[in-house]
NUZALUM-830014 format. One record per residue: residue number from 1; chain; residue in three letters; x, y, z of N, C-alpha, C in turn. Coordinates in steps of 0.2 Angstrom, whole numbers, plus 5000, padded with zeros to 4 digits. Layout:
# NUZALUM-830014
<rec k="NUM" c="A" r="ALA" n_u="X" n_v="Y" n_w="Z" ca_u="X" ca_v="Y" ca_w="Z" c_u="X" c_v="Y" c_w="Z"/>
...
END
This chain:
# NUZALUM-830014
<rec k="1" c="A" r="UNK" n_u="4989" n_v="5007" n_w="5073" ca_u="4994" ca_v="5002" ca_w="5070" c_u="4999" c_v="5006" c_w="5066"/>
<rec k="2" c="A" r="UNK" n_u="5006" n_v="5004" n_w="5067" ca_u="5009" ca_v="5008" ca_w="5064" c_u="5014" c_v="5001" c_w="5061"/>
<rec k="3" c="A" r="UNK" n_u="5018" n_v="5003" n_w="5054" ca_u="5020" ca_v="4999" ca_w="5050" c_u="5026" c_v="5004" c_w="5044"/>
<rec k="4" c="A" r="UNK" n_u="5031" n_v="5002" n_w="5044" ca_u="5037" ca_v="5004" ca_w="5042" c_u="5041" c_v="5000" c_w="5038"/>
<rec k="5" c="A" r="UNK" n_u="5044" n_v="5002" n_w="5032" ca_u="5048" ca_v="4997" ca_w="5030" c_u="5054" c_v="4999" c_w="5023"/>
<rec k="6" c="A" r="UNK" n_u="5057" n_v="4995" n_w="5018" ca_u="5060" ca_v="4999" ca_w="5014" c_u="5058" c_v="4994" c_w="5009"/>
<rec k="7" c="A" r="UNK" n_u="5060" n_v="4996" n_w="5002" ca_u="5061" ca_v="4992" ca_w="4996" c_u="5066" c_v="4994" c_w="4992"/>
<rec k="8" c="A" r="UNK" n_u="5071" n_v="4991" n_w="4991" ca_u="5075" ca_v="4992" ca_w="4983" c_u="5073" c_v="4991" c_w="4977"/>
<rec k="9" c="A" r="UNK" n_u="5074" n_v="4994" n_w="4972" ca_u="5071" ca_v="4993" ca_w="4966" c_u="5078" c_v="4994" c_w="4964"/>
<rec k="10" c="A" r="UNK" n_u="5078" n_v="4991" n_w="4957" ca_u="5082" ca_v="4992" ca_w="4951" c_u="5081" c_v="4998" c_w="4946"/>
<rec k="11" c="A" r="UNK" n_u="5075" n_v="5000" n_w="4948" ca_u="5075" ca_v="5005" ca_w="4942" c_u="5075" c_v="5010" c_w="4946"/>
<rec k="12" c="A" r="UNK" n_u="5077" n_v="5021" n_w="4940" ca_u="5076" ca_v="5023" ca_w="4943" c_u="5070" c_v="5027" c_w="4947"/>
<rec k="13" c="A" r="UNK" n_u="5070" n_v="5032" n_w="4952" ca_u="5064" ca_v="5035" ca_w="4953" c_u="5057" c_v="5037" c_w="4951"/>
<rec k="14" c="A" r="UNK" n_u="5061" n_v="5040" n_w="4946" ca_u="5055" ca_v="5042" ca_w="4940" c_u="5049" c_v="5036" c_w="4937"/>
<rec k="15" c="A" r="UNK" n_u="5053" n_v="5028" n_w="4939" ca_u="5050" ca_v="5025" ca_w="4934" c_u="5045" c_v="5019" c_w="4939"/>
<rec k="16" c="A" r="UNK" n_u="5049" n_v="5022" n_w="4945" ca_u="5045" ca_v="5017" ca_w="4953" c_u="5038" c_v="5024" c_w="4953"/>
<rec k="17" c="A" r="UNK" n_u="5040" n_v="5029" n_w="4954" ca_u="5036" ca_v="5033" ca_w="4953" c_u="5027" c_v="5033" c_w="4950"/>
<rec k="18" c="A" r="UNK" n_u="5030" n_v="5031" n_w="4942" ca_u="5025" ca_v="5030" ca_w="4939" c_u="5021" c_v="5024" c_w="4939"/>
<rec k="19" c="A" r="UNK" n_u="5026" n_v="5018" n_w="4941" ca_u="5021" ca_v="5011" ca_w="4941" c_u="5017" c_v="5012" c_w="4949"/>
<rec k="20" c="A" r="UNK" n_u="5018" n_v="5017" n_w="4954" ca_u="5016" ca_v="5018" ca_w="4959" c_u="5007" c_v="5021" c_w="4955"/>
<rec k="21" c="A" r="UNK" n_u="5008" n_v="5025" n_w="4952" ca_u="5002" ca_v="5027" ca_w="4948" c_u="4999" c_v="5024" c_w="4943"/>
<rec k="22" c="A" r="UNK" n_u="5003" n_v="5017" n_w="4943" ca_u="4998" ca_v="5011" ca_w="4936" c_u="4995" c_v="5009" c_w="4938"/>
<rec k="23" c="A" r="UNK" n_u="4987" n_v="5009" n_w="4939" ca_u="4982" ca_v="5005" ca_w="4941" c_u="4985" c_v="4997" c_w="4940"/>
<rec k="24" c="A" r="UNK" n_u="4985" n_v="4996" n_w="4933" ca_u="4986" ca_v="4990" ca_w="4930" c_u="4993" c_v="4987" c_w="4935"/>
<rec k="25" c="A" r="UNK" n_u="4998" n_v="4990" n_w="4935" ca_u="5007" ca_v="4988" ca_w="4937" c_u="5002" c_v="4988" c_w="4945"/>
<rec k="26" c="A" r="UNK" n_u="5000" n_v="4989" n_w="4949" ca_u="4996" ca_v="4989" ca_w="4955" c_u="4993" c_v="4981" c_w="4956"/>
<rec k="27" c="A" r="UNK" n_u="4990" n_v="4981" n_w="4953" ca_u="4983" ca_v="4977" ca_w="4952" c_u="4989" c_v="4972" c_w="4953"/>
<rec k="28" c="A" r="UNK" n_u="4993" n_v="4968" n_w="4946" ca_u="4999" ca_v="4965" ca_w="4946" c_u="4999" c_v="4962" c_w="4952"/>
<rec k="29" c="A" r="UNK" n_u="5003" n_v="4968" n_w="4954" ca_u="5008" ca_v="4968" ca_w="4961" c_u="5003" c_v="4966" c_w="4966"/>
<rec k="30" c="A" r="UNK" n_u="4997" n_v="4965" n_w="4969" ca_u="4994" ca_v="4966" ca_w="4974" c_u="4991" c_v="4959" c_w="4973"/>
<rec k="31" c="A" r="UNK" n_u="4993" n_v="4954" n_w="4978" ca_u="4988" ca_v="4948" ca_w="4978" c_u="4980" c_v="4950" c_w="4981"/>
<rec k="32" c="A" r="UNK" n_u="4977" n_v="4947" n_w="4974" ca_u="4968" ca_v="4947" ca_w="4982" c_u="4964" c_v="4952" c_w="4976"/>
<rec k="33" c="A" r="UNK" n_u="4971" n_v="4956" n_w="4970" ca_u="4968" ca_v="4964" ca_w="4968" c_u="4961" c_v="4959" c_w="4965"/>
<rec k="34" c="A" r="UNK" n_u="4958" n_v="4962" n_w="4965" ca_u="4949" ca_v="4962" ca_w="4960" c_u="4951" c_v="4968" c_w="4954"/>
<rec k="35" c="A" r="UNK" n_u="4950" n_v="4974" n_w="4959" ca_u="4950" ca_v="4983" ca_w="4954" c_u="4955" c_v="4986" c_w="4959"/>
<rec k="36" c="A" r="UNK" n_u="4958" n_v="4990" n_w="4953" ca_u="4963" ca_v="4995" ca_w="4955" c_u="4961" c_v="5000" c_w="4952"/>
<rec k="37" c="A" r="UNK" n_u="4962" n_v="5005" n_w="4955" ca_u="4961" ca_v="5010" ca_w="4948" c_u="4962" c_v="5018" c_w="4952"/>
<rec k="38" c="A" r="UNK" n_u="4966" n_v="5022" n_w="4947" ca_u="4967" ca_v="5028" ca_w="4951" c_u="4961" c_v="5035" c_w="4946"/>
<rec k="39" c="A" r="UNK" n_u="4957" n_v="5039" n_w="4949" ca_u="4953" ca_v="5045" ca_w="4948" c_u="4955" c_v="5051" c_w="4952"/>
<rec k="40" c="A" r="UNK" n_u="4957" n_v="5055" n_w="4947" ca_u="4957" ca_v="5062" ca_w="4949" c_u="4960" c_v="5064" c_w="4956"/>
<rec k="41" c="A" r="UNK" n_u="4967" n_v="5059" n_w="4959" ca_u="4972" ca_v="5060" ca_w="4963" c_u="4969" c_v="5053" c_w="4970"/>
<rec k="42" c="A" r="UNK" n_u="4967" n_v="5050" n_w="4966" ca_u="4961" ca_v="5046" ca_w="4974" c_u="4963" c_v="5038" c_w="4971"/>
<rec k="43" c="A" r="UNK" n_u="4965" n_v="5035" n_w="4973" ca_u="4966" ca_v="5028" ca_w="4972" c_u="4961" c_v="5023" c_w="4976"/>
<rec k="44" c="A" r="UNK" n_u="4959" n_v="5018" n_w="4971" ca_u="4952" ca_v="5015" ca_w="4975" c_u="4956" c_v="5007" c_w="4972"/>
<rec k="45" c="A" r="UNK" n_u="4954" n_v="5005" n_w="4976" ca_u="4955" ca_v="4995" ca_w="4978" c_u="4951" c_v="4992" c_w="4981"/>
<rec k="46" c="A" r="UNK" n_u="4948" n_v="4987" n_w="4979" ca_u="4944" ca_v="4983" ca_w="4981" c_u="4949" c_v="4977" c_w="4979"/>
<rec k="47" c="A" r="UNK" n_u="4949" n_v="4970" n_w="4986" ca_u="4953" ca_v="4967" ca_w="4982" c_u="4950" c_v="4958" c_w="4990"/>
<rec k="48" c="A" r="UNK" n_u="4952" n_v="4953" n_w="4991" ca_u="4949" ca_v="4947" ca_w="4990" c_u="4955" c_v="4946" c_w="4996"/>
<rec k="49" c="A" r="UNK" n_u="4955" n_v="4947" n_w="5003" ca_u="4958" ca_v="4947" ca_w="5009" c_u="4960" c_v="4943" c_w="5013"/>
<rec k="50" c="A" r="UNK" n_u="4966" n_v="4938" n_w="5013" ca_u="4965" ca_v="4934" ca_w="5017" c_u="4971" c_v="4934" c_w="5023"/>
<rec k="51" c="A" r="UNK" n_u="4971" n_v="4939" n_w="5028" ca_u="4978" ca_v="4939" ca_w="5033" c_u="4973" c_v="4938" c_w="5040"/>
<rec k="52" c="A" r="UNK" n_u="4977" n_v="4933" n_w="5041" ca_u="4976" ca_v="4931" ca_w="5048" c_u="4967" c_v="4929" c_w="5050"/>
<rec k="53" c="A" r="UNK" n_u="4965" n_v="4932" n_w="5055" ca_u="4956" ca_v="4931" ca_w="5055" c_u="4952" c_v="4936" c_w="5049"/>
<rec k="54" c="A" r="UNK" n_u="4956" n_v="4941" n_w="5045" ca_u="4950" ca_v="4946" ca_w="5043" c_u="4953" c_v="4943" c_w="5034"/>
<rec k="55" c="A" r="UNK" n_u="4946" n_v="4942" n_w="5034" ca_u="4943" ca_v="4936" ca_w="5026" c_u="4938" c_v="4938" c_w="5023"/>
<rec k="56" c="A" r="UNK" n_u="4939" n_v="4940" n_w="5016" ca_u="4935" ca_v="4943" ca_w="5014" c_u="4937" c_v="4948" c_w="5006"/>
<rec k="57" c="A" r="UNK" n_u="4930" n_v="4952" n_w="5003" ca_u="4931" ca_v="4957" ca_w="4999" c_u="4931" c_v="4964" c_w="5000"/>
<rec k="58" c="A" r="UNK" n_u="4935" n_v="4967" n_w="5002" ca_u="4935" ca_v="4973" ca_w="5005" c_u="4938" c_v="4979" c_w="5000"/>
<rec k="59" c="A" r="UNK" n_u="4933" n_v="4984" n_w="4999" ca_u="4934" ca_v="4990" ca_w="4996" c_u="4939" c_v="4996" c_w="5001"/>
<rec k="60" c="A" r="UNK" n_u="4943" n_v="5000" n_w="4997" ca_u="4944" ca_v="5005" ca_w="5001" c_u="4948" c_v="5009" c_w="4996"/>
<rec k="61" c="A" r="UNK" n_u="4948" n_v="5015" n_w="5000" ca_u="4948" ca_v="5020" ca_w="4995" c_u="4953" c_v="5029" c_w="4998"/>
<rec k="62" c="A" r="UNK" n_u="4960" n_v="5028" n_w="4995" ca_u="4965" ca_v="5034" ca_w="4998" c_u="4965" c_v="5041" c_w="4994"/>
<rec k="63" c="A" r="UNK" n_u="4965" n_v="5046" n_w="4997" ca_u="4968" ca_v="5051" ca_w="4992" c_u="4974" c_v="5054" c_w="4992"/>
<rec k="64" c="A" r="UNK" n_u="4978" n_v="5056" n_w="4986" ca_u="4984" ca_v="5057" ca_w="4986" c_u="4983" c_v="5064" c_w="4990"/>
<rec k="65" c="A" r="UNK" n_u="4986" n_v="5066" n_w="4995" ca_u="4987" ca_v="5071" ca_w="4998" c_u="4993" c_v="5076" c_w="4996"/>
<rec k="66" c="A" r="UNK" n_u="4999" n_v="5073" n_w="4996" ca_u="5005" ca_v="5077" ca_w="4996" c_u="5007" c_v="5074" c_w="4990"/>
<rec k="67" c="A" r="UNK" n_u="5011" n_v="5077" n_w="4985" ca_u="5013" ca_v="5072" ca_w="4980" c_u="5021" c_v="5079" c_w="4979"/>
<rec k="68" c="A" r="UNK" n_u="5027" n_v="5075" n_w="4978" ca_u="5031" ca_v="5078" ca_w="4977" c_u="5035" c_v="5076" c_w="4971"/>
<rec k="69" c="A" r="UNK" n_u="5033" n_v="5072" n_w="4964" ca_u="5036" ca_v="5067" ca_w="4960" c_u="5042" c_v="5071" c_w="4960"/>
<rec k="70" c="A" r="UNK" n_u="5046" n_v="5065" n_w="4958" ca_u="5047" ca_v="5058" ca_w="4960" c_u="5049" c_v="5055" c_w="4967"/>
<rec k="71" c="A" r="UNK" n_u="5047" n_v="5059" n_w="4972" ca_u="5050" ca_v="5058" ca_w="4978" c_u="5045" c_v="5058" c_w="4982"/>
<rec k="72" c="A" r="UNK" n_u="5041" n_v="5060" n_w="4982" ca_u="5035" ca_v="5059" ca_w="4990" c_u="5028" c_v="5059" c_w="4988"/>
<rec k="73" c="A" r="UNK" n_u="5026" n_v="5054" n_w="4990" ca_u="5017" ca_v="5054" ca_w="4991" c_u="5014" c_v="5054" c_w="4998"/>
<rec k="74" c="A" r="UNK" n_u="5008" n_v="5056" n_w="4999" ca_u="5005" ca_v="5056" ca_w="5005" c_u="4999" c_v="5052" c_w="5005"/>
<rec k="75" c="A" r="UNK" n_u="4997" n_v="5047" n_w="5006" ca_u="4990" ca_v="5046" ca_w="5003" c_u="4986" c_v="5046" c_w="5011"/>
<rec k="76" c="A" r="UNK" n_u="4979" n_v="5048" n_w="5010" ca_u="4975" ca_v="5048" ca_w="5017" c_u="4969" c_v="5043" c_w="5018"/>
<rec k="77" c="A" r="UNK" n_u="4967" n_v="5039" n_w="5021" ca_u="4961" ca_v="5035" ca_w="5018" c_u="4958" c_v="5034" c_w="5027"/>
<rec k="78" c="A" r="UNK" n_u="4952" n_v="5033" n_w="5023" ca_u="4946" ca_v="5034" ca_w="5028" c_u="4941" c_v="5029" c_w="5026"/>
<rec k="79" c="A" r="UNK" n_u="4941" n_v="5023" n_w="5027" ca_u="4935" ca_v="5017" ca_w="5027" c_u="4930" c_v="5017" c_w="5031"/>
<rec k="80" c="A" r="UNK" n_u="4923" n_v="5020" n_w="5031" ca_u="4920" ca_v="5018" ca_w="5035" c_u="4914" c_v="5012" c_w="5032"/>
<rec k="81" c="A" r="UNK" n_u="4915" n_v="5005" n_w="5033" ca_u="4912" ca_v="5003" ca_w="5031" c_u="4906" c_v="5000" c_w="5036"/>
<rec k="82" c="A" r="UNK" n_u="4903" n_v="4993" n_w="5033" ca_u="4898" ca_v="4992" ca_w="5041" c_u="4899" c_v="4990" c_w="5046"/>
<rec k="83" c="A" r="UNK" n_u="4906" n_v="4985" n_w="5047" ca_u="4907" ca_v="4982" ca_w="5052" c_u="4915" c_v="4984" c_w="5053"/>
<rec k="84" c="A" r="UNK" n_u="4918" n_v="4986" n_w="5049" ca_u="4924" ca_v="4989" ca_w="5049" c_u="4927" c_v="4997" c_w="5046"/>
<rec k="85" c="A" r="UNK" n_u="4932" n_v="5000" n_w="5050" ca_u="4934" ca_v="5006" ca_w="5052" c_u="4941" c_v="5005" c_w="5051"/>
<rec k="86" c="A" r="UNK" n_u="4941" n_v="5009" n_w="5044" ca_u="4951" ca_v="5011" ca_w="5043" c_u="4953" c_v="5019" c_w="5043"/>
<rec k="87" c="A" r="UNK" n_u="4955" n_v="5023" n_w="5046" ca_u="4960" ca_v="5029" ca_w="5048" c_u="4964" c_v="5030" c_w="5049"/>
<rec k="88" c="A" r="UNK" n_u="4969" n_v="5032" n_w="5042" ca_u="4974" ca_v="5035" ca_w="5043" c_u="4979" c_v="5037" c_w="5037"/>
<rec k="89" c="A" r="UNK" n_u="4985" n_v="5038" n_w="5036" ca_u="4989" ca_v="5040" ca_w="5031" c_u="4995" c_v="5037" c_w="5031"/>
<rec k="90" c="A" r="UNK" n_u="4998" n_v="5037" n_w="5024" ca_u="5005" ca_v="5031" ca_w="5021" c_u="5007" c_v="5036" c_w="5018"/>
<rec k="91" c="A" r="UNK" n_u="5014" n_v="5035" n_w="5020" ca_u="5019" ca_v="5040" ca_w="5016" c_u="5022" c_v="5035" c_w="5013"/>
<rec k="92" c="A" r="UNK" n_u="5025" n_v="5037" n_w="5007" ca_u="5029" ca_v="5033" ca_w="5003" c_u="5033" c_v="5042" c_w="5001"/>
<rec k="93" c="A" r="UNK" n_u="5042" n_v="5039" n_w="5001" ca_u="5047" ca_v="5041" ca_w="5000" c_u="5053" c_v="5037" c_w="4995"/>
<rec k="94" c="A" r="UNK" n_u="5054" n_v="5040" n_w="4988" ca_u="5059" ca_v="5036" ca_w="4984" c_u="5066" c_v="5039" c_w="4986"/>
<rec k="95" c="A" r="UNK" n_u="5071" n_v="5037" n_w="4986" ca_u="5078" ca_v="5040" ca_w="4985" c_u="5080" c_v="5036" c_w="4981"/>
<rec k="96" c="A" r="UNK" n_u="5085" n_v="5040" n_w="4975" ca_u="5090" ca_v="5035" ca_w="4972" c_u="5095" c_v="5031" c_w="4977"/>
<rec k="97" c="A" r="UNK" n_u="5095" n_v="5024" n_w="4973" ca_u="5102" ca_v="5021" ca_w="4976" c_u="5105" c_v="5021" c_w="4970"/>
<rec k="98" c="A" r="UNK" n_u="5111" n_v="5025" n_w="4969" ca_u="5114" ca_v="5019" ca_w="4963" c_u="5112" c_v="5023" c_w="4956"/>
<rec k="99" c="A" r="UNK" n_u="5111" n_v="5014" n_w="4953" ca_u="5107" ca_v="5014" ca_w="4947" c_u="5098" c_v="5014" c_w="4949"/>
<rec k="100" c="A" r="UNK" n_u="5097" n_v="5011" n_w="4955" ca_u="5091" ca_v="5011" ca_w="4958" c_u="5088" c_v="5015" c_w="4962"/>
<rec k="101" c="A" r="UNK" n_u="5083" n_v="5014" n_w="4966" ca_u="5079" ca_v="5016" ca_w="4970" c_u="5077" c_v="5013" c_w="4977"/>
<rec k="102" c="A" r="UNK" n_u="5076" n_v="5017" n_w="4983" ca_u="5076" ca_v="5015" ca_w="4990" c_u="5068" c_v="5018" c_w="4990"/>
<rec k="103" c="A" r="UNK" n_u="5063" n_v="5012" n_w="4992" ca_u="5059" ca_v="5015" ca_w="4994" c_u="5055" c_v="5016" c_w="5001"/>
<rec k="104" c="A" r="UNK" n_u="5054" n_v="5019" n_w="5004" ca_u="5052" ca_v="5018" ca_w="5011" c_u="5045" c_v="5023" c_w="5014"/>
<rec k="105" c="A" r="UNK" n_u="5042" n_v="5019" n_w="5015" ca_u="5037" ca_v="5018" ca_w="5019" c_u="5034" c_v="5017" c_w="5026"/>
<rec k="106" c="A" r="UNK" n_u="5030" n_v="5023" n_w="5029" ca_u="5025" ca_v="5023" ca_w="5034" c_u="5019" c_v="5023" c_w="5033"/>
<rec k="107" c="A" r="UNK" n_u="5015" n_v="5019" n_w="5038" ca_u="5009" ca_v="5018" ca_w="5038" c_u="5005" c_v="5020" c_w="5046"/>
<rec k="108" c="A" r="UNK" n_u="5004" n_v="5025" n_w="5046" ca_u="4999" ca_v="5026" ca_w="5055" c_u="4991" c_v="5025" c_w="5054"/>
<rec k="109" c="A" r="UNK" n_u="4988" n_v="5019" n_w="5057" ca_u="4979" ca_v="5017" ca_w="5055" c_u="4977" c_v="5018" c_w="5060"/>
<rec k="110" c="A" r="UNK" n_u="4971" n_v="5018" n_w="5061" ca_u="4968" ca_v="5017" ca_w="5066" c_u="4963" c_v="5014" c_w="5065"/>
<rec k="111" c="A" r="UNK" n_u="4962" n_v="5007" n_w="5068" ca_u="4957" ca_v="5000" ca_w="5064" c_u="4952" c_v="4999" c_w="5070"/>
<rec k="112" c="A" r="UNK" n_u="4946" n_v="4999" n_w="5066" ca_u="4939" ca_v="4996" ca_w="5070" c_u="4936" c_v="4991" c_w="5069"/>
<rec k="113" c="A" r="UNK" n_u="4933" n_v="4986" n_w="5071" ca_u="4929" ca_v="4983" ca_w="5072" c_u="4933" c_v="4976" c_w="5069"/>
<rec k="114" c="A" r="UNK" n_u="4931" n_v="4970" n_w="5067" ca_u="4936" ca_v="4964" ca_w="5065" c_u="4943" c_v="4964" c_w="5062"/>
<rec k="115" c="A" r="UNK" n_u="4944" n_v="4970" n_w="5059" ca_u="4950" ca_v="4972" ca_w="5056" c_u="4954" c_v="4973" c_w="5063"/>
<rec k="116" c="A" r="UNK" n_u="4955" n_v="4976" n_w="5065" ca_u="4957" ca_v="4980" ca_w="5072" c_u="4960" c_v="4972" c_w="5074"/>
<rec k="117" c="A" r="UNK" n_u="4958" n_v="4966" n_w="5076" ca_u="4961" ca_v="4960" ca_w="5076" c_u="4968" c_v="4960" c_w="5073"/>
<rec k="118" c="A" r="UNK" n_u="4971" n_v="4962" n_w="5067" ca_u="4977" ca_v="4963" ca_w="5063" c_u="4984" c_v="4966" c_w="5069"/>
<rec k="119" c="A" r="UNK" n_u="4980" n_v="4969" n_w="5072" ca_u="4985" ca_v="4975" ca_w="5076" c_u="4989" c_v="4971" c_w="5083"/>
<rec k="120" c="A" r="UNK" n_u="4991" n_v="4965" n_w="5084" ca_u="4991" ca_v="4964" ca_w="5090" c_u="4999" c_v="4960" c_w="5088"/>
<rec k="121" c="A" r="UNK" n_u="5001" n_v="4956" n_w="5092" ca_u="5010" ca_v="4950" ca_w="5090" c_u="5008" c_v="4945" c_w="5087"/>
<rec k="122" c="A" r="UNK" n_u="5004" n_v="4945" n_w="5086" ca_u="5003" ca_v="4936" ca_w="5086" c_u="5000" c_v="4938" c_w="5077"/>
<rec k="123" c="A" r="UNK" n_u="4995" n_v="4942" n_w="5076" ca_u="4994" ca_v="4942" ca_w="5069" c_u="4999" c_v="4947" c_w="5066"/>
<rec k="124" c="A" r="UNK" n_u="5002" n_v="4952" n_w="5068" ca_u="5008" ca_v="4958" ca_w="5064" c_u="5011" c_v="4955" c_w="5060"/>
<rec k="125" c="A" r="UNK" n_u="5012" n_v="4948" n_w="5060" ca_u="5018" ca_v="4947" ca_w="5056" c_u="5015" c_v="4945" c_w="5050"/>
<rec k="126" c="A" r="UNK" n_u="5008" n_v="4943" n_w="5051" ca_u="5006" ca_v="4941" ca_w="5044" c_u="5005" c_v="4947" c_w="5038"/>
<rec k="127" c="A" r="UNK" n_u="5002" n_v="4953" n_w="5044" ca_u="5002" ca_v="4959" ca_w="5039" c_u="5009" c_v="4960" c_w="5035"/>
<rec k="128" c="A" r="UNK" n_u="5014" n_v="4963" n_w="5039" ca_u="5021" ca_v="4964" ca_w="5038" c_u="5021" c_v="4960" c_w="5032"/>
<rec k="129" c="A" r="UNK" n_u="5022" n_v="4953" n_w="5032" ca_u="5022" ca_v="4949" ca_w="5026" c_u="5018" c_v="4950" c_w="5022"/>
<rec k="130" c="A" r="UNK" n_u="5013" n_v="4951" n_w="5022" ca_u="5009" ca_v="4954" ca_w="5014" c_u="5010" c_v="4960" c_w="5011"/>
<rec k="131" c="A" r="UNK" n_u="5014" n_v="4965" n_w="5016" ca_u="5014" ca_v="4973" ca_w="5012" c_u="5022" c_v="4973" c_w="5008"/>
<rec k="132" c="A" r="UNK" n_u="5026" n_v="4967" n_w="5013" ca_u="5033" ca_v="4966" ca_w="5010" c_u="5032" c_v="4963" c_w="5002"/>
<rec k="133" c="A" r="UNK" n_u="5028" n_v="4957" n_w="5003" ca_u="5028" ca_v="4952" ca_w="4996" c_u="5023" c_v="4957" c_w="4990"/>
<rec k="134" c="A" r="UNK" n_u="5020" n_v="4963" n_w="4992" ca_u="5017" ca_v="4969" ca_w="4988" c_u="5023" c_v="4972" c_w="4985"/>
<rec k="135" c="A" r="UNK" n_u="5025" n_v="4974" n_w="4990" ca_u="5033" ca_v="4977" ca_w="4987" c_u="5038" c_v="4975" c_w="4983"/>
<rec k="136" c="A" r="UNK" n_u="5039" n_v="4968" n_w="4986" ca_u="5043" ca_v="4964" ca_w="4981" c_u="5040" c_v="4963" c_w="4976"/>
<rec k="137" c="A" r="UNK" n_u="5033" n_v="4962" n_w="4973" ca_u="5031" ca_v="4961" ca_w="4968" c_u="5031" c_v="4966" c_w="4963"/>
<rec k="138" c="A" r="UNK" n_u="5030" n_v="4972" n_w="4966" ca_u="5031" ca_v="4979" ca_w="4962" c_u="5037" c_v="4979" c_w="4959"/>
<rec k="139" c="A" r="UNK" n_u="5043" n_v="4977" n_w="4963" ca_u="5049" ca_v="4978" ca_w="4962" c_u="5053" c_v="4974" c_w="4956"/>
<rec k="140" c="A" r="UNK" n_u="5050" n_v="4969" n_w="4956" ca_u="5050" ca_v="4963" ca_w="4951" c_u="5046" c_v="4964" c_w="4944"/>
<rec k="141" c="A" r="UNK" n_u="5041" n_v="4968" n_w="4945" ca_u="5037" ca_v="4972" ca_w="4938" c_u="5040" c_v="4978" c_w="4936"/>
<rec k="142" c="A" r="UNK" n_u="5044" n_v="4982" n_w="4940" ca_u="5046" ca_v="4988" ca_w="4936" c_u="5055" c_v="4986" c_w="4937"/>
<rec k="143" c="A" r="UNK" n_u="5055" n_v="4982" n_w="4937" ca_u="5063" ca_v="4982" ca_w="4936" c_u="5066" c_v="4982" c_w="4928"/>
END
């Protein structure tokens, strides 16, 4: 599953930056969040799922790989849970706009078991639309 996209923020880099590292400004932003919480460069969520067929409380857990503040993060996760399989890596990219910020995003996964359902035409839009309304919400908390 691959997924790309951009966000404008108002604020600048430095400040998308950090709420990118606020558990709390996360949580926020995240519908469904339970726990957010970041340790020792590794971001963990657990949070209450509802896109398309896969429904549910789902943990998962990335670690920042690449970190370039205020400009690039790499994060890499690997779920192996009982009946589902998440593999892969998100790059997140700030650029100034302006007085703001352009944020842009890749995501490469590789989904197993009920999850893997997400990845087809008929459900993509749903995903698409939860990771945009994530975005926009971040973007409306650090403005």
């Amino acid at each position: 599953m691959e997924l790309k996209g951009t966000q404008n923020f108002s604020a600048d880099p430095q400040t998308v930056w950090n709420a990118l590292h606020n558990a709390d400004i996360l949580k926020q932003a995240m519908a469904g969040a339970e726990e957010v919480r970041w340790d020792a460069g590794a971001l963990f969520v657990r949070a209450n799922v509802g896109i398309g067929p896969v429904k549910g409380t789902y943990g998962a857990s990335a670690q920042e790989t690449e970190s370039t503040p205020p400009s690039h993060m790499k994060l890499s996760f690997n779920r192996q849970g009982s009946s589902t399989t998440i593999n892969g890596d998100a790059t997140i990219d700030l650029a100034p706009n302006g007085s703001g910020t352009t944020l842009t995003y890749a995501v490469n996964a590789s989904l197993g078991g009920p999850i893997a359902a997400l990845d087809n035409p008929v459900t993509r839009p749903f995903v698409d639309k939860a990771i945009s309304q994530f975005f926009s919400s971040l973007a409306q908390k650090v403005s």
